[in-house]
DSSP file (Angstrom, degrees, kcal/mol; ACC not computed):
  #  RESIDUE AA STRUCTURE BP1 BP2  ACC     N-H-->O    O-->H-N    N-H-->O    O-->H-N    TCO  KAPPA ALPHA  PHI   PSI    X-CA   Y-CA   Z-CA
    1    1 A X              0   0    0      0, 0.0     2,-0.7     0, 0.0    33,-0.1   0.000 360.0 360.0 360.0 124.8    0.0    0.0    0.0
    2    2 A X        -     0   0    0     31,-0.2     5,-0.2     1,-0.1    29,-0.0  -0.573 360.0-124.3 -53.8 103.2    1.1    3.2   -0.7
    3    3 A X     >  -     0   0    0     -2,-0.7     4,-1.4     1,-0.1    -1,-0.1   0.386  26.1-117.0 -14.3 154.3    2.0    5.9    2.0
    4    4 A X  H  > S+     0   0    0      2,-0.1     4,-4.6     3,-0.1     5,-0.2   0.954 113.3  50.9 -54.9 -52.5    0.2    9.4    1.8
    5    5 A X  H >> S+     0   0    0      1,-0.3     4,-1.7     2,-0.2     3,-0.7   0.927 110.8  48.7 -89.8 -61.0    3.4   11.5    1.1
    6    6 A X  H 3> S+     0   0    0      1,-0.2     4,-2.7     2,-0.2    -1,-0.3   0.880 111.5  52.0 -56.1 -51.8    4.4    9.1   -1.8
    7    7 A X  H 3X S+     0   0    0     -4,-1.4     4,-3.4    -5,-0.2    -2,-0.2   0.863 116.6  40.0 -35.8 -48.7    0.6    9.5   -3.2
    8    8 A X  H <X S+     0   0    0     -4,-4.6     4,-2.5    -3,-0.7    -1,-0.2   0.923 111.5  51.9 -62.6 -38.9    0.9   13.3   -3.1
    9    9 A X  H  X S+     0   0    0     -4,-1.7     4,-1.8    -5,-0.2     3,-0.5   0.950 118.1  42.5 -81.8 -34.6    4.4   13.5   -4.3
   10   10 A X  H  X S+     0   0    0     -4,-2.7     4,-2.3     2,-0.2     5,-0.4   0.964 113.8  48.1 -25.7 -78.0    3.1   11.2   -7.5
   11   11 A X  H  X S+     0   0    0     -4,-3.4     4,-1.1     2,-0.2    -1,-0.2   0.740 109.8  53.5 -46.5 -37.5    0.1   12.8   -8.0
   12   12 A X  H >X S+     0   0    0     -4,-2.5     3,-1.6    -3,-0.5     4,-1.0   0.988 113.3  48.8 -53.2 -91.9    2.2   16.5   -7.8
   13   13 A X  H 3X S+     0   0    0     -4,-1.8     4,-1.6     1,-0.3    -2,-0.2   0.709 109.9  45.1 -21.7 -55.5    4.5   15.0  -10.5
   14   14 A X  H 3X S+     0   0    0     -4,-2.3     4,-2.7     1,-0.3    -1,-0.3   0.874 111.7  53.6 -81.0 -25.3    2.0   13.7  -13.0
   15   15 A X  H XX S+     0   0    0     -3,-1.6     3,-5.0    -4,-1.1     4,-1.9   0.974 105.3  51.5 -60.0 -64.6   -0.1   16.7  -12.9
   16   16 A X  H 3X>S+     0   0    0     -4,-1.0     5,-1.2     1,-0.4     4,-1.0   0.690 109.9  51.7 -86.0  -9.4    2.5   18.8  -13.6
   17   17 A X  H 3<5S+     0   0    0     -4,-1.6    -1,-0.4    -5,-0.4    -2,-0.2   0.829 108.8  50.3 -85.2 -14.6    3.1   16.7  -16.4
   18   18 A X  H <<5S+     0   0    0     -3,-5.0    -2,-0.2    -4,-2.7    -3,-0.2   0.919 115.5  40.8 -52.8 -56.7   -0.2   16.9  -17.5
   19   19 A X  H  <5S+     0   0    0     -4,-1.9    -3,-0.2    -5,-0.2    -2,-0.2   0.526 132.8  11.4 -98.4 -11.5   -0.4   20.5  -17.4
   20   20 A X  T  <5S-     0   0    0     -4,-1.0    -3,-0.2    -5,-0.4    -1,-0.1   0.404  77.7-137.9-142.1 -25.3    3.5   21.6  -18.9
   21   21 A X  S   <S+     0   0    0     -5,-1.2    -4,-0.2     1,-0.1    -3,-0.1   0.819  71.0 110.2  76.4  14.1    4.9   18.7  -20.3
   22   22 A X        +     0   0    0     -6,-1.0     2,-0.3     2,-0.0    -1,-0.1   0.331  55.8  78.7-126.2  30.1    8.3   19.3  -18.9
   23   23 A X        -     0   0    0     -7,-0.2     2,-0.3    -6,-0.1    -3,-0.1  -0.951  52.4-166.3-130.8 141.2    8.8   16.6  -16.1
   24   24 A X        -     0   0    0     -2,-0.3     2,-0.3     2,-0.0    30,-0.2  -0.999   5.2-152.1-130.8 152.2    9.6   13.5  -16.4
   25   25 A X  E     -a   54   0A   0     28,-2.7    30,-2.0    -2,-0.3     2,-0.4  -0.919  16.8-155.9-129.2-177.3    9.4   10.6  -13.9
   26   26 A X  E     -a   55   0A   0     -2,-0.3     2,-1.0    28,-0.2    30,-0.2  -0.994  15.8-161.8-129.9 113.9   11.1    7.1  -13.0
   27   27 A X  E     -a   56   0A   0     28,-3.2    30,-1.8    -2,-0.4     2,-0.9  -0.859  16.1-175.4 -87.4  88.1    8.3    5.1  -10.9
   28   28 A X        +     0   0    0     -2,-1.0     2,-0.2    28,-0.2    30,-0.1  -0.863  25.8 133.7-113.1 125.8   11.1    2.9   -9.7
   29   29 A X        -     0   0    0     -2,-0.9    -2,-0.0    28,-0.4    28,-0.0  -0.818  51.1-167.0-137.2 149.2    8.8    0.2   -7.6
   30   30 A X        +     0   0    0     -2,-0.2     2,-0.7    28,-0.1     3,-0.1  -0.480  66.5 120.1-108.4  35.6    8.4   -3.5   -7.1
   31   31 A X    >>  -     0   0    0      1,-0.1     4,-2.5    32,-0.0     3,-1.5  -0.825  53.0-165.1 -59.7 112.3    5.4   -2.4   -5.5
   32   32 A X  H 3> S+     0   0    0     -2,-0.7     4,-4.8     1,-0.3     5,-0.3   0.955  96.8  47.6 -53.8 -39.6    2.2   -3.9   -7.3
   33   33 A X  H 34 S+     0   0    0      1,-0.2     4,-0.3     2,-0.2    -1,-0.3   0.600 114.1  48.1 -86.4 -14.7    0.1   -1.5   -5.6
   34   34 A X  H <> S+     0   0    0     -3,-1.5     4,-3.5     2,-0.1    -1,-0.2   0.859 112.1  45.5 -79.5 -43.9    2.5    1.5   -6.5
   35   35 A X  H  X S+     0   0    0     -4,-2.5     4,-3.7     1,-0.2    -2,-0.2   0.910 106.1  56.0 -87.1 -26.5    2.8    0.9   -9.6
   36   36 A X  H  X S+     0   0    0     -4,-4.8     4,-3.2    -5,-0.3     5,-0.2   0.816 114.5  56.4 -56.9 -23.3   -1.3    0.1  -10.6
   37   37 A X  H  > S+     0   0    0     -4,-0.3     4,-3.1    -5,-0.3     5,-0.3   0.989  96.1  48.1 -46.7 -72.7   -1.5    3.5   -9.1
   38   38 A X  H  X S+     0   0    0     -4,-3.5     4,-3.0     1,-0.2     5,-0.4   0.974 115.8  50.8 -58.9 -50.7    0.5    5.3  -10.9
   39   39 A X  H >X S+     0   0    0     -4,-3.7     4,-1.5     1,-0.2     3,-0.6   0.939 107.6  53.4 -46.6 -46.2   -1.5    3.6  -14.1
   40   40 A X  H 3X S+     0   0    0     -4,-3.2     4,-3.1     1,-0.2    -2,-0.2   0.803 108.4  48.1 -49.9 -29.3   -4.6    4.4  -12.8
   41   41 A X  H 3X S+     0   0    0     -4,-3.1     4,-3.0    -3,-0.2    -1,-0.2   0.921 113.3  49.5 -71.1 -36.4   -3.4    8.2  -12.5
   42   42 A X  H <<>S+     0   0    0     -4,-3.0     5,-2.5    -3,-0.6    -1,-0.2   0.937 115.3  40.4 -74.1 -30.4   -2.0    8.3  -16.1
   43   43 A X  H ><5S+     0   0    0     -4,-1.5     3,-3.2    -5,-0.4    -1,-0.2   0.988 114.3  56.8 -77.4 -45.2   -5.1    6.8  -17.7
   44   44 A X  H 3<5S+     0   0    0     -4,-3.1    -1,-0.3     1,-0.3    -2,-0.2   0.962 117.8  34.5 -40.4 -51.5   -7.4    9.3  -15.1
   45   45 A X  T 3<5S-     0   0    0     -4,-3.0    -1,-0.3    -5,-0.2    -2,-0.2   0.136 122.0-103.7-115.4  45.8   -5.6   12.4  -16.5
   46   46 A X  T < 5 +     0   0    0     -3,-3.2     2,-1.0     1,-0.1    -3,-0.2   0.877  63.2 158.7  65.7  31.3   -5.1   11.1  -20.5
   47   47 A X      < -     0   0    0     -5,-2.5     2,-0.3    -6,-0.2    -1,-0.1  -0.407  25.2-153.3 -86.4  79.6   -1.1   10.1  -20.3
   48   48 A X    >   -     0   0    0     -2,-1.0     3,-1.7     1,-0.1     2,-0.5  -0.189  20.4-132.8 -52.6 104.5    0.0    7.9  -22.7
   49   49 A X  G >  S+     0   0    0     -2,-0.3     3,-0.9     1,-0.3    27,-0.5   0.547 105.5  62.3 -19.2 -27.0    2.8    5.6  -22.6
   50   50 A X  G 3  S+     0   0    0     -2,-0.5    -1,-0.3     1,-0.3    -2,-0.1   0.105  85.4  79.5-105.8  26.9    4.1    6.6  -25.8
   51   51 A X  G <  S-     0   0    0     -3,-1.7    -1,-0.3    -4,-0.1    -2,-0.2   0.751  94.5-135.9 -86.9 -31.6    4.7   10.3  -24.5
   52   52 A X    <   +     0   0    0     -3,-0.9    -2,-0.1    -4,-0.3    -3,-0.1   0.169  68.3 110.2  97.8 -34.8    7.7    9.1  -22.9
   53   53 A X        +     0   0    0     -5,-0.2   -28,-2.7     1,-0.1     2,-0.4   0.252  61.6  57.4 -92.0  13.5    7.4   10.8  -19.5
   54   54 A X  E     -a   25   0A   0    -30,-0.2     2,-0.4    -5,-0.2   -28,-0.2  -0.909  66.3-171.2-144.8 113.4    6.7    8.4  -17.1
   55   55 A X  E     -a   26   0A   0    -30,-2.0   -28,-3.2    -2,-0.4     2,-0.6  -0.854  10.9-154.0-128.5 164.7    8.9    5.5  -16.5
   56   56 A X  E     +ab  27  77A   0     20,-2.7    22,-2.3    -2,-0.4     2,-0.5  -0.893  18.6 172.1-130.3 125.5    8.9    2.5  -14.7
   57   57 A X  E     - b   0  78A   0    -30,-1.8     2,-0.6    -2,-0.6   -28,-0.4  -0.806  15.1-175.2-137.4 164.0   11.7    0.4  -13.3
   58   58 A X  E     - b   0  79A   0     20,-4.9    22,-1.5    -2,-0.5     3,-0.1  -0.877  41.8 -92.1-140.5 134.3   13.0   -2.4  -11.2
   59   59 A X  E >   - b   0  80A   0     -2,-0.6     3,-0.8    20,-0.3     2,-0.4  -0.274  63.2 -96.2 -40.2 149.1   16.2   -4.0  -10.0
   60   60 A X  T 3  S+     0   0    0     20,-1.6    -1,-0.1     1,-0.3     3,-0.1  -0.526 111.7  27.5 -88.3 107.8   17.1   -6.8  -12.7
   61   61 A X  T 3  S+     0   0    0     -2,-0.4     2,-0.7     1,-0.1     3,-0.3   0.138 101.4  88.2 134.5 -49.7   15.9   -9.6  -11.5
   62   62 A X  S <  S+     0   0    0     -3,-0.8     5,-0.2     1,-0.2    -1,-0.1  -0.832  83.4  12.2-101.4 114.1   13.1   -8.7   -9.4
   63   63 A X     >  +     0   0    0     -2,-0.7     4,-2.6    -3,-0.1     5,-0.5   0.880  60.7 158.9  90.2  44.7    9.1   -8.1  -10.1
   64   64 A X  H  >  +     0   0    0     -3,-0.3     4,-2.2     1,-0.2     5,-0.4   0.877  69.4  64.1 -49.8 -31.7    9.4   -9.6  -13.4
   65   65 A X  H  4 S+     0   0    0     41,-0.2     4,-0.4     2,-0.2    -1,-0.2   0.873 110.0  39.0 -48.9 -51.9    5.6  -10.1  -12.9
   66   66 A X  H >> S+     0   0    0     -3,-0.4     4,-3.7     3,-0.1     3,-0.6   0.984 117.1  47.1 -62.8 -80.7    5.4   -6.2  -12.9
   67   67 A X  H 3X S+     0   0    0     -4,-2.6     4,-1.6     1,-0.2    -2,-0.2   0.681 107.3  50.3 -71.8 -20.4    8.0   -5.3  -15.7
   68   68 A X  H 3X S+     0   0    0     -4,-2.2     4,-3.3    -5,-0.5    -1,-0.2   0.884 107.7  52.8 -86.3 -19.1    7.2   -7.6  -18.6
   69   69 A X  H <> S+     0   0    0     -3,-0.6     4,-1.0    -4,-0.4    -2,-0.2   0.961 112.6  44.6 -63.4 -72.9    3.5   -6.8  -18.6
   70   70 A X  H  <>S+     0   0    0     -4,-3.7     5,-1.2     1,-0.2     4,-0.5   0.890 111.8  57.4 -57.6 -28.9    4.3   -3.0  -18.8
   71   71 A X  H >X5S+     0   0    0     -4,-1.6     4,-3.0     1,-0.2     3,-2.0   0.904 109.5  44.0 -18.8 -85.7    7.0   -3.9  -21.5
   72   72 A X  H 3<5S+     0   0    0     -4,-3.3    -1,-0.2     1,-0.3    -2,-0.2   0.411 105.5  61.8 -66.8  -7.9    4.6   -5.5  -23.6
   73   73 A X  T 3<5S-     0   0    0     -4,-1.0    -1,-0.3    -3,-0.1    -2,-0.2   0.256 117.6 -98.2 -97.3  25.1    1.9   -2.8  -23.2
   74   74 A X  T <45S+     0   0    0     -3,-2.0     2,-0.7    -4,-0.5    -3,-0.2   0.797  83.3 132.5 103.4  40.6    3.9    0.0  -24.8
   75   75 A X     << -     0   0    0     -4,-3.0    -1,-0.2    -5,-1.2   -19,-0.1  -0.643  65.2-111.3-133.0 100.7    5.0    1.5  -21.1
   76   76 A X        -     0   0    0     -2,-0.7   -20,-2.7   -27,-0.5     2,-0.3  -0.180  43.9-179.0 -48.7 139.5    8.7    2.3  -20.9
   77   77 A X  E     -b   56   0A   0    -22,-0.3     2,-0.5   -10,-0.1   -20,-0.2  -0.898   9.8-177.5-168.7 107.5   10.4   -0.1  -18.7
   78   78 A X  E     -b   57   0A   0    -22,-2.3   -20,-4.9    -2,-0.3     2,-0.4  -0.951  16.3-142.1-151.1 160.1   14.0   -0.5  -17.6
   79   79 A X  E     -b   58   0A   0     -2,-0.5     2,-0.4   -22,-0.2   -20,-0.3  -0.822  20.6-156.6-106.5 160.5   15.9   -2.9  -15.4
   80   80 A X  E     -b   59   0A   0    -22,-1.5   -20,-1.6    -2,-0.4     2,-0.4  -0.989   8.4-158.6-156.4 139.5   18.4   -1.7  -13.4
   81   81 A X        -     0   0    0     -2,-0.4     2,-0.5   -22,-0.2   -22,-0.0  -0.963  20.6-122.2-120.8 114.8   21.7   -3.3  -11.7
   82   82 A X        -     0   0    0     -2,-0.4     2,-0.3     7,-0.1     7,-0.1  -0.396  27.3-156.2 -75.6 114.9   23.8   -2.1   -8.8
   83   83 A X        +     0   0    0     -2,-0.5     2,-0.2     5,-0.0     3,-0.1  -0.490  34.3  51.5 -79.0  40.8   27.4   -1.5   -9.1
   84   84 A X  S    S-     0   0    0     -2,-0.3     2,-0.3     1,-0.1     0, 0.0  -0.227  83.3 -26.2 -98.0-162.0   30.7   -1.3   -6.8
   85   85 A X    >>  -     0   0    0     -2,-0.2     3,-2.9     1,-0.1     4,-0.8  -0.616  56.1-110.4-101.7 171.1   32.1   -3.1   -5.0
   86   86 A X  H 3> S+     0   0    0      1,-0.3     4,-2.0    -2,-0.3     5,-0.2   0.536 116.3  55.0  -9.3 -63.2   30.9   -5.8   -2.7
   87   87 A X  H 34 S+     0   0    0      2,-0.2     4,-0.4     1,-0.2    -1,-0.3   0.696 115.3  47.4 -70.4 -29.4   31.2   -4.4    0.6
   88   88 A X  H <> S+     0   0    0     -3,-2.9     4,-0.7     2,-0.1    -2,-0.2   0.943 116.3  38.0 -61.0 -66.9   28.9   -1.3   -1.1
   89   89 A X  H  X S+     0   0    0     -4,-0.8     4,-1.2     1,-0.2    -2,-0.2   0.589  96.9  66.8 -86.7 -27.2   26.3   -3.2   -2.6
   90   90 A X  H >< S+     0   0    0     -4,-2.0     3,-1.4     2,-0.2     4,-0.2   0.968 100.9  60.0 -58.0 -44.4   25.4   -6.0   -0.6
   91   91 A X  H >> S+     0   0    0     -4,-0.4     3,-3.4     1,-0.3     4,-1.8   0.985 107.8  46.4 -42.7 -55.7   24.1   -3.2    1.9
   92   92 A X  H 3X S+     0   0    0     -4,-0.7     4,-0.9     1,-0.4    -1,-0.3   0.439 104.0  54.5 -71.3  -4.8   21.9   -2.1   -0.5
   93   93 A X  H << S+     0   0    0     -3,-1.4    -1,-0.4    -4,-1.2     4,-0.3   0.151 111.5  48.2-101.1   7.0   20.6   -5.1   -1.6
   94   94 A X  H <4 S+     0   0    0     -3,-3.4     3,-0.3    -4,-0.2     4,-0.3   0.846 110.0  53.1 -84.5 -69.4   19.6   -6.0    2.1
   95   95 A X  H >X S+     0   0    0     -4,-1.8     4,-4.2     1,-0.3     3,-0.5   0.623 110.8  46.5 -67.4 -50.2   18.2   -2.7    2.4
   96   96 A X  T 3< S+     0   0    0     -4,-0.9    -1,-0.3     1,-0.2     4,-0.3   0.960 110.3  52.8 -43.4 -65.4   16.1   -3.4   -0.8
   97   97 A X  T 34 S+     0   0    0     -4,-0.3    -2,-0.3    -3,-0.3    -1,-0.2   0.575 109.8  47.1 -56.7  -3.6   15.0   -6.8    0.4
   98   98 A X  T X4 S+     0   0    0     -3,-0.5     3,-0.5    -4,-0.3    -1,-0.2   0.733 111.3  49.9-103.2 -38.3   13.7   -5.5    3.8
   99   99 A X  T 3< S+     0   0    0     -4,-4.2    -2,-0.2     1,-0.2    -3,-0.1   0.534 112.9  46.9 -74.9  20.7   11.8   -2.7    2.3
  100  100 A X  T >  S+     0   0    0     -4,-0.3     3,-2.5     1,-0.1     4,-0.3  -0.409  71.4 151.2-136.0  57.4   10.1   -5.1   -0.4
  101  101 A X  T X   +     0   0    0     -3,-0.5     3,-1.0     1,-0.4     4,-0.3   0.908  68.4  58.8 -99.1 -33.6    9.2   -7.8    2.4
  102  102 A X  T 3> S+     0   0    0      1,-0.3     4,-0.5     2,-0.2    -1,-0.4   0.134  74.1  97.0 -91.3  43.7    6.3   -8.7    0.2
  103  103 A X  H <> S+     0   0    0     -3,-2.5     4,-1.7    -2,-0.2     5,-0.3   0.947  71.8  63.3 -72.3 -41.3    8.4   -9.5   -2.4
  104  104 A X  H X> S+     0   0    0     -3,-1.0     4,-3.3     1,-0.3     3,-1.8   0.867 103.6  47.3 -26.9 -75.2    8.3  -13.1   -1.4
  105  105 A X  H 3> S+     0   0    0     -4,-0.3     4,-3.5     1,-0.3     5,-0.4   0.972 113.2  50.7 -64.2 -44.9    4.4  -13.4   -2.1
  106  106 A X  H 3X S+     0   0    0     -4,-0.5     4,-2.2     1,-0.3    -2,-0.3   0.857 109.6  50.4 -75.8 -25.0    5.1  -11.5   -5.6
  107  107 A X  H <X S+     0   0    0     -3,-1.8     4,-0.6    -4,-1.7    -1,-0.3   0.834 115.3  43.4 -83.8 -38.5    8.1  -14.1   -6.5
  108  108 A X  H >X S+     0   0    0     -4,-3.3     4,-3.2    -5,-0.3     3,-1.9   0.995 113.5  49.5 -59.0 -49.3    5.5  -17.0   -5.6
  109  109 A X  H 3X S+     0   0    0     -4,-3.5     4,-2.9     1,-0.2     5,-0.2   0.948 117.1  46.3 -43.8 -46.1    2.6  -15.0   -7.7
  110  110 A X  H 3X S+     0   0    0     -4,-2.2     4,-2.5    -5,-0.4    -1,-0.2   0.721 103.2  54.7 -77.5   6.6    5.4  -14.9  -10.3
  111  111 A X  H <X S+     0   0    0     -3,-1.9     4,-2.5    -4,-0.6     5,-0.4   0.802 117.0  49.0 -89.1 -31.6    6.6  -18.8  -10.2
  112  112 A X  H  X S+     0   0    0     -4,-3.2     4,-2.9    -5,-0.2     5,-0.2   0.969 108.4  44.3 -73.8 -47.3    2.6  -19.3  -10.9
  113  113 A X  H  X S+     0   0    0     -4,-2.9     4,-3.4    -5,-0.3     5,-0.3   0.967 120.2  49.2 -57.8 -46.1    1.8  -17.0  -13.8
  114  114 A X  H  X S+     0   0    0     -4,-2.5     4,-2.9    -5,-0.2     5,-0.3   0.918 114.2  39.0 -78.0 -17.2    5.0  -18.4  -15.2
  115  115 A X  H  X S+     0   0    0     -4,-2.5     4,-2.2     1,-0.2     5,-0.2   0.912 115.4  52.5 -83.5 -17.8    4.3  -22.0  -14.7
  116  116 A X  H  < S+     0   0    0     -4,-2.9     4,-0.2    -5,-0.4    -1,-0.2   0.976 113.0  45.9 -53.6 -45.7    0.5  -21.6  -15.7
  117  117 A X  H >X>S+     0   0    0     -4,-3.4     3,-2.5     1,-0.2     4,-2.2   0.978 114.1  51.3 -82.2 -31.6    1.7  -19.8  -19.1
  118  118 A X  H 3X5S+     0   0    0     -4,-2.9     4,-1.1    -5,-0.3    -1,-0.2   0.946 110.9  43.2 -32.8 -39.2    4.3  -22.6  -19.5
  119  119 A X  H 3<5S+     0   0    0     -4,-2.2     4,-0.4    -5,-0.3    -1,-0.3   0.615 114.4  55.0 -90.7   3.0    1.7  -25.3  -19.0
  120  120 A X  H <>5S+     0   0    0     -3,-2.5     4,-0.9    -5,-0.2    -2,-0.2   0.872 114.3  40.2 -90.4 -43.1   -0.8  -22.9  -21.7
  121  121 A X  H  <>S+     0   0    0     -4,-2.2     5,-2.5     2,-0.2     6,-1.3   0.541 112.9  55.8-104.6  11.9    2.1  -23.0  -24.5
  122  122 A X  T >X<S+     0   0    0     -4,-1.1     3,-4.4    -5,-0.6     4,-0.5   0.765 112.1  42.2 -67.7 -96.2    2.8  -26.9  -23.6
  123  123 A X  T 345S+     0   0    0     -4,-0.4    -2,-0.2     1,-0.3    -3,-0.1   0.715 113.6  55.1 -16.6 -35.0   -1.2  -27.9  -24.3
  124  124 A X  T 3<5S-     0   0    0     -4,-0.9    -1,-0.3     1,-0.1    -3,-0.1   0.314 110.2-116.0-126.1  32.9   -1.4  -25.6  -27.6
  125  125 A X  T <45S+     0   0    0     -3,-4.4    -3,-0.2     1,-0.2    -2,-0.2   0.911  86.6 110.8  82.0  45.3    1.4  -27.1  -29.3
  126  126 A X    ><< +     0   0    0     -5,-2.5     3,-0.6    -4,-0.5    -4,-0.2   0.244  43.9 104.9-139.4  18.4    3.7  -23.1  -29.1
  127  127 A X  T 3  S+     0   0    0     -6,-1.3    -5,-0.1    -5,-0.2    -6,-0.1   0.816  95.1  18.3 -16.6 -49.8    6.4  -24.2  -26.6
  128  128 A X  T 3  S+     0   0    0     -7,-0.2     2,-0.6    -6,-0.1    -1,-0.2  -0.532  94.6 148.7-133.7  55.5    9.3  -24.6  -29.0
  129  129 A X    <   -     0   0    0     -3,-0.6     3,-0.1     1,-0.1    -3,-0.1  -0.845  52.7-108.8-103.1 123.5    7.5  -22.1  -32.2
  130  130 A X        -     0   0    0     -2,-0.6     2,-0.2     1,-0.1    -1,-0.1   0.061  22.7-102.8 -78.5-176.9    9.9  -20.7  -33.9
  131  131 A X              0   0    0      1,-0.2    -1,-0.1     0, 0.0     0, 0.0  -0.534 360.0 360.0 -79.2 128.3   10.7  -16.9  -33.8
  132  132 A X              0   0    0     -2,-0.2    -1,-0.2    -3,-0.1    -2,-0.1   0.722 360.0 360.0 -95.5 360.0    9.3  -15.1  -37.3
């Protein structure tokens, strides 16, 4: 669930992208509930994916569930990978993993969705179809 003070400062952004066009922003979430938000706000005030100005991202690796969906419906999308050294990044990848605690439920959702479409392109014969 989203916080107030994230709602506002979202809602602040996209207006003002509404209204001037000269902001852009990077929704970077593996929140489900952040990021249907923020669609619902674009569609509420007529912002279209193919404007450019709202983008959405996730550590590489994580909330595939999330990021492959918006891919494929036209909503720019990027994955993103932490860099240094060891001693740097490992913090931060804790730090990520405690504040995403319900990632865990969102890696099961995604171990279903994938094994469901697996067992959909087994049954209708597109497993192994080649690429045109």
């Amino acid at each position: 669930m989203l916080c107030c003070s994230h709602c506002r400062c979202l809602d602040y952004i996209l207006d003002e992208i509404k209204v001037n066009r000269r902001a852009n922003v990077m929704v970077a979430s593996h929140n489900e509930s952040t990021v249907n938000y923020t669609l619902q706000r674009m569609h509420d005030l007529g912002l279209h994916p193919s404007a450019r100005k709202i983008y959405f991202g996730q550590l590489l690796g994580m909330s595939d569930q999330i990021t492959f969906p918006l891919g494929q419906a036209g909503y720019p999308v990027y994955k993103y990978v932490p860099y240094g050294p060891v001693e740097e990044v490992l913090p931060y990848l804790s730090r990520r993993a405690q504040e995403n605690k319900g990632m865990v439920a969102g890696t099961q959702r995604e171990r279903r969705l994938l094994w469901g479409e697996l067992k959909r392109r087994t049954t209708a014969g597109e497993l192994f179809k080649p690429v045109s």
